[in-house]
Backbone bond lengths (Angstrom), bond angles and torsions (degrees), N, CA, C in turn:
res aa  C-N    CA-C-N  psi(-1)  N-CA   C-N-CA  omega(-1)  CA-C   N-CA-C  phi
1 X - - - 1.457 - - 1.527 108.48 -
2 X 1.103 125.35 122.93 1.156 135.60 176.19 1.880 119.72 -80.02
3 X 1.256 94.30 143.18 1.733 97.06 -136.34 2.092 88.54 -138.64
4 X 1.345 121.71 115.67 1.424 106.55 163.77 1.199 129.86 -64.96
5 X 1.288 136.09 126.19 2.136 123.70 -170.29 1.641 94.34 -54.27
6 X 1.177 146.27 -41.01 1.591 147.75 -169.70 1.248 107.10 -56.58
7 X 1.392 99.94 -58.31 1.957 102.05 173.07 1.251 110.38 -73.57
8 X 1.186 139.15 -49.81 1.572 121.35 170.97 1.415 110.67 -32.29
9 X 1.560 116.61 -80.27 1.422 107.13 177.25 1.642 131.60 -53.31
10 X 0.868 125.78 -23.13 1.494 132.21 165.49 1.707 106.91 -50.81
11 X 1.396 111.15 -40.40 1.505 114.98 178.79 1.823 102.18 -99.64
12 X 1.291 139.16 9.95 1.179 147.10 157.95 0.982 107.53 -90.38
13 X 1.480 136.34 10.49 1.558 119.53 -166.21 1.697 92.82 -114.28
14 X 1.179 97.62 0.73 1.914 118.46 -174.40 1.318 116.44 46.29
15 X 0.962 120.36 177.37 1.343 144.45 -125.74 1.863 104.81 -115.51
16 X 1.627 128.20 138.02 1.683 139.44 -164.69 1.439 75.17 -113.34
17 X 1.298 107.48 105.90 1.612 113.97 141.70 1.710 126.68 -100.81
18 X 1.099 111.30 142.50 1.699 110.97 175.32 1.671 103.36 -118.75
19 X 1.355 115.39 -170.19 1.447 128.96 155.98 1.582 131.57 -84.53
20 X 0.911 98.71 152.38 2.083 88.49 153.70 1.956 124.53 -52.41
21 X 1.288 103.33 -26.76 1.333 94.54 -162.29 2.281 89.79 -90.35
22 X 0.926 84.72 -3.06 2.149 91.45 -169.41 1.496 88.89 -59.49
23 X 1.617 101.88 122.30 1.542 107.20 168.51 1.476 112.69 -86.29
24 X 1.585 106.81 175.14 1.291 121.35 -136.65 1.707 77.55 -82.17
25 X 0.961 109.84 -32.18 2.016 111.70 179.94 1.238 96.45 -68.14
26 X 1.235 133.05 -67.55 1.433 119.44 -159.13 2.004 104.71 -57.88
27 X 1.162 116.89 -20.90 1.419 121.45 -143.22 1.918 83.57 -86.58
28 X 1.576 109.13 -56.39 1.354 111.07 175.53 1.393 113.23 -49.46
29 X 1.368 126.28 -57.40 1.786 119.76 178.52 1.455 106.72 -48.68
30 X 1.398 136.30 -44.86 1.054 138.31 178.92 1.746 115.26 -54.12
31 X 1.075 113.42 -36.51 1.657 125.96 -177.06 1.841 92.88 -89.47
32 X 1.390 132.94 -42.86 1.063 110.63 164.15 1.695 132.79 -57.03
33 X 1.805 105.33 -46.75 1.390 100.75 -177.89 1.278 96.32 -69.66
34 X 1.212 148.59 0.62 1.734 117.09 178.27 1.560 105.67 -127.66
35 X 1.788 115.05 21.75 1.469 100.39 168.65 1.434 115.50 71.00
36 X 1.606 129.77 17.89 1.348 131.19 -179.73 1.166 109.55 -110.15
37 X 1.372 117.15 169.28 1.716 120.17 173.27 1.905 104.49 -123.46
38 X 1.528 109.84 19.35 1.397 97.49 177.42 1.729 117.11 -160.42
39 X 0.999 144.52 79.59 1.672 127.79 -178.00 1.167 114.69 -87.80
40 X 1.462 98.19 136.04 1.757 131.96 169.40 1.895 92.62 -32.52
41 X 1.314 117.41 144.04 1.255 121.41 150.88 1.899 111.62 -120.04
42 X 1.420 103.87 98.70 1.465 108.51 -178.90 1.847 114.37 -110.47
43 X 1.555 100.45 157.07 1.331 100.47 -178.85 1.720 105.72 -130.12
44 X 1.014 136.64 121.21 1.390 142.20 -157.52 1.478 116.12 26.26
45 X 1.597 105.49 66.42 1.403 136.64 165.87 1.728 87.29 74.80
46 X 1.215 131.82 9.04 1.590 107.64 171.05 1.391 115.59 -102.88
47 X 1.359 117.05 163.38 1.372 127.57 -170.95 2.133 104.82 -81.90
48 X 0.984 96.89 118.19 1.795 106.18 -175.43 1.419 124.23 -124.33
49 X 1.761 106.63 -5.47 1.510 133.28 172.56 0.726 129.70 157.70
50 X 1.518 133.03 165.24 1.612 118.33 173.22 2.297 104.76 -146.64
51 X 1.053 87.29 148.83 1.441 105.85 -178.14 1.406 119.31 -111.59
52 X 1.093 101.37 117.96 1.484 103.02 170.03 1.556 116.55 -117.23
53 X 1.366 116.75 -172.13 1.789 124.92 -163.47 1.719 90.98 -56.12
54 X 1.020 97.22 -80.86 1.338 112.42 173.37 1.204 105.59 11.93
55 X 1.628 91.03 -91.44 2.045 114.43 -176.59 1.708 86.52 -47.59
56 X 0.949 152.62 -80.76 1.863 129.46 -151.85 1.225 98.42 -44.76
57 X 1.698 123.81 -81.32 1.059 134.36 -153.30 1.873 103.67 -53.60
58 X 1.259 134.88 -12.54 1.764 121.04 -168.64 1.555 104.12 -106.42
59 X 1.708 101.35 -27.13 1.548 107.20 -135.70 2.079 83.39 -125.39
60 X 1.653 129.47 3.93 1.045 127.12 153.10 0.985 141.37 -176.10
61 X 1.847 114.06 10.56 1.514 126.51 127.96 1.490 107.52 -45.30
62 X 1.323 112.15 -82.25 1.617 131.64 -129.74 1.399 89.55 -77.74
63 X 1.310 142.04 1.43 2.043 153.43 175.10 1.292 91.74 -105.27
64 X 1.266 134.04 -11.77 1.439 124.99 -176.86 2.028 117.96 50.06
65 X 1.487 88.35 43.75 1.531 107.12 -173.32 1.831 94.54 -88.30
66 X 1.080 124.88 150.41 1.787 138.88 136.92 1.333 118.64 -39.62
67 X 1.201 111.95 83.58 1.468 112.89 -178.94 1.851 107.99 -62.52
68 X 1.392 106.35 -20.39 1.470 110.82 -170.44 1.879 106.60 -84.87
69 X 2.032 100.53 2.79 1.190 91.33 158.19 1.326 117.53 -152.10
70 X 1.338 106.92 42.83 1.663 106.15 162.30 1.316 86.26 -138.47
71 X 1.231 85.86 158.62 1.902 137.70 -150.69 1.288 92.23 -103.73
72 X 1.430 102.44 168.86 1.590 129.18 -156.28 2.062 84.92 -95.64
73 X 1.094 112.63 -48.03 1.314 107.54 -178.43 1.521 135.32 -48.31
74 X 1.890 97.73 -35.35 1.167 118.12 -170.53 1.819 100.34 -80.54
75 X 1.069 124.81 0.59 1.333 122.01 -158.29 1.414 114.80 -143.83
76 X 1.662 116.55 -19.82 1.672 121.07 179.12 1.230 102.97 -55.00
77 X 1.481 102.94 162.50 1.180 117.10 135.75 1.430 133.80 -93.29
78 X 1.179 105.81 120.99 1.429 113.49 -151.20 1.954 121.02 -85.93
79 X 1.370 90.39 -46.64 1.530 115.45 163.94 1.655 106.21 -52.83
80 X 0.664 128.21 68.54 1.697 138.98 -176.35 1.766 124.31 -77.81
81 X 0.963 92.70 100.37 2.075 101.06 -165.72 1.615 87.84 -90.57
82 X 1.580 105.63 139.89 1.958 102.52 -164.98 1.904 78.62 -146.30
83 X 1.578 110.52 165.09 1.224 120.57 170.37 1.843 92.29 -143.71
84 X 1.773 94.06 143.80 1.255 110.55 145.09 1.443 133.07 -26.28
85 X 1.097 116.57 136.82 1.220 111.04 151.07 1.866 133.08 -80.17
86 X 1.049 108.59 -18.18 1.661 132.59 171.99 1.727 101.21 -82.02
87 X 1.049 126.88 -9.14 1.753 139.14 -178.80 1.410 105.78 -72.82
88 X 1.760 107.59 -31.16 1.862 116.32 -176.83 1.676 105.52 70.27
89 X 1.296 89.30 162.57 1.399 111.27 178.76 1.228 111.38 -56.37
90 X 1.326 130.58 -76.49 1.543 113.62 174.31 1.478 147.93 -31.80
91 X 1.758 106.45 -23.39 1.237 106.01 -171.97 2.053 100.38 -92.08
92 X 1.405 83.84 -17.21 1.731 91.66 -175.68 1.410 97.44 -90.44
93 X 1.087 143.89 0.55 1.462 134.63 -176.43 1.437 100.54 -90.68
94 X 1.397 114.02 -43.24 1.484 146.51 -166.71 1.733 107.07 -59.01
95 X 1.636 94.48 -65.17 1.163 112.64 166.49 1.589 126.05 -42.19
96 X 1.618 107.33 -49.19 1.903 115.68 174.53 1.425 105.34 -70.73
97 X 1.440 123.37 -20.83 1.532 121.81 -172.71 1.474 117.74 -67.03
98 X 1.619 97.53 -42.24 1.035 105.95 -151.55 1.872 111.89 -114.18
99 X 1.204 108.64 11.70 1.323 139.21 153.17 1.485 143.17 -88.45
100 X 1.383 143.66 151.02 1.159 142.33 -163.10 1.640 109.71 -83.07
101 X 1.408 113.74 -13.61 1.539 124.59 -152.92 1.438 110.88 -110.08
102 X 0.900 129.89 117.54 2.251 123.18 -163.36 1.602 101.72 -89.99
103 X 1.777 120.20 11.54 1.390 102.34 -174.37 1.264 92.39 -165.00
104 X 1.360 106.73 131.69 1.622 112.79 -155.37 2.520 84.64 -138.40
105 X 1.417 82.19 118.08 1.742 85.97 164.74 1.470 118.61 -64.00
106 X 1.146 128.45 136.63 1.453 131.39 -154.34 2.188 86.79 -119.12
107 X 1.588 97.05 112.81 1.284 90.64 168.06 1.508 137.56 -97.35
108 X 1.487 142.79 153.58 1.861 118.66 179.68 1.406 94.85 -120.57
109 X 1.179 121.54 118.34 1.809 129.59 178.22 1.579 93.78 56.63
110 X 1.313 118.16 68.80 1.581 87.37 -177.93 1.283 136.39 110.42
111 X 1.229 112.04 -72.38 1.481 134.24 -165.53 1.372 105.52 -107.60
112 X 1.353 89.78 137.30 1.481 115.01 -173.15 2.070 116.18 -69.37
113 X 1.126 105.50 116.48 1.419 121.10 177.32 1.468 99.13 -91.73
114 X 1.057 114.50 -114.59 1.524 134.00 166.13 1.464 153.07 -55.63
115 X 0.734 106.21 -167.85 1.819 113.01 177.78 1.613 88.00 -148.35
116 X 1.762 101.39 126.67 1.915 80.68 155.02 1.515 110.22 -120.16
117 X 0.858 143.23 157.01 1.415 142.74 169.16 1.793 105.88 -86.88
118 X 1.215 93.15 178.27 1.535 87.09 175.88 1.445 95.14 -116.38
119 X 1.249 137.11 31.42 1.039 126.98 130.73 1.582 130.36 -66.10
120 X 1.376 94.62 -53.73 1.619 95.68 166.98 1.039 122.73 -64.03
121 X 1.342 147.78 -46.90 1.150 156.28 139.62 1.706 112.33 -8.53
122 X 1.378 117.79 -53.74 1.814 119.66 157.92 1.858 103.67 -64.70
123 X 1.043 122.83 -55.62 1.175 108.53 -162.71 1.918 105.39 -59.71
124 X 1.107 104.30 -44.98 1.425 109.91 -172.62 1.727 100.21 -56.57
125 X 0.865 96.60 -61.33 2.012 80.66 170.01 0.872 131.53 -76.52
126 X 1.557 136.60 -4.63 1.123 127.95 157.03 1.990 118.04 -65.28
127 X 1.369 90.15 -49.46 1.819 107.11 175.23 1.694 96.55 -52.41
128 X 1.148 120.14 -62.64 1.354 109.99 -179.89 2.172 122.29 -60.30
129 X 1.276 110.96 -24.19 1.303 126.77 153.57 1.586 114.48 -56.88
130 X 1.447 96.07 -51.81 1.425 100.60 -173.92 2.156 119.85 -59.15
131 X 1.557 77.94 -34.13 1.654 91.28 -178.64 1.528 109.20 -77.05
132 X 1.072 133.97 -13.29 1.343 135.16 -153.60 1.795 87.02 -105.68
133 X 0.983 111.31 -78.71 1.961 102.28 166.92 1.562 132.12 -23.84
134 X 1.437 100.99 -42.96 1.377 114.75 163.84 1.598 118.14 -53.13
135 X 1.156 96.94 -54.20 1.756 107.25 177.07 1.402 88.51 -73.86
136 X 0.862 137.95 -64.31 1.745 110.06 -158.81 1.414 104.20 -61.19
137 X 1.110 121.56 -46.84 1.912 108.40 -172.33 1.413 106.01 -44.34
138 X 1.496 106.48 -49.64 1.362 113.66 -150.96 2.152 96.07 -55.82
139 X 1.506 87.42 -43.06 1.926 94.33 169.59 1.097 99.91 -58.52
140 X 0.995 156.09 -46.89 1.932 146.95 -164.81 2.031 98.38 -77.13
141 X 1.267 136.35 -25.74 1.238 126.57 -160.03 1.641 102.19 -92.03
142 X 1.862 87.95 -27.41 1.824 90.00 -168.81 1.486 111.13 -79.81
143 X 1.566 106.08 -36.26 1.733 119.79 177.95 1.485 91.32 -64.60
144 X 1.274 156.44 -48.51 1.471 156.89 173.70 1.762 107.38 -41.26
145 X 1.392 94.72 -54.40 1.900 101.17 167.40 1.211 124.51 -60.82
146 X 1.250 117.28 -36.11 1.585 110.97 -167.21 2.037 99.25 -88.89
């Protein structure tokens, strides 16, 4: 299965899990200190939801709720759509395209690795697009030499 090295590591850099009881404040500082737009919500290492900006900003800004007192539970999304990691980049790119949700948990046997966004998910095929052009020019400069 063909796999971009960018997206591999993007899902090697592992995975921000919180609890159910992690408020919607603590959950946002957490997506700020680490530069994410989504954390895993797990309960004895299993996957039970995940939250992203989105979910704060629709589901307890914009209700004018206390984020400093609702919970990750009261607000996940719970119904949780996840892909393999052995599935490859394409079927997970495919998958964020063609879905309502911009961040899909990436699982290996099971167990939770990642989060991918569908940002990464574009970048990883583009970088892998990008490499495949490269090699062909480089074939168009050498057939030009000989």
């Amino acid at each position: 299965m063909e796999r971009a090295d960018g997206f591999k590591s993007i899902l090697l850099r592992g995975v921000v899990e919180a609890n159910e009881e992690t408020t919607a404040k603590e959950l946002a500082i957490l997506m700020a200190d680490h530069n994410i737009g989504a954390i895993a919500i797990t309960t004895d290492e299993k996957l039970v939801g995940i939250v992203s900006e989105r979910d704060i900003v629709l589901r307890i800004v914009a209700k004018g709720l206390d984020p400093d007192k609702v919970c990750a539970k009261e607000f996940m999304t719970k119904d949780v759509k996840t892909a393999e990691f052995k599935d490859g980049l394409d079927k997970i790119y495919k998958m964020l395209c063609m879905s309502k949700f911009r961040h899909i948990p990436i699982l290996n046997d099971g167990k939770l690795v990642g989060i991918a966004s569908q940002r990464d998910a574009l970048f990883g095929v583009m970088a892998r697009q990008q490499s495949k052009e490269s090699i062909k020019d480089c074939d168009v400069l050498i057939d030009k030499m000989e």
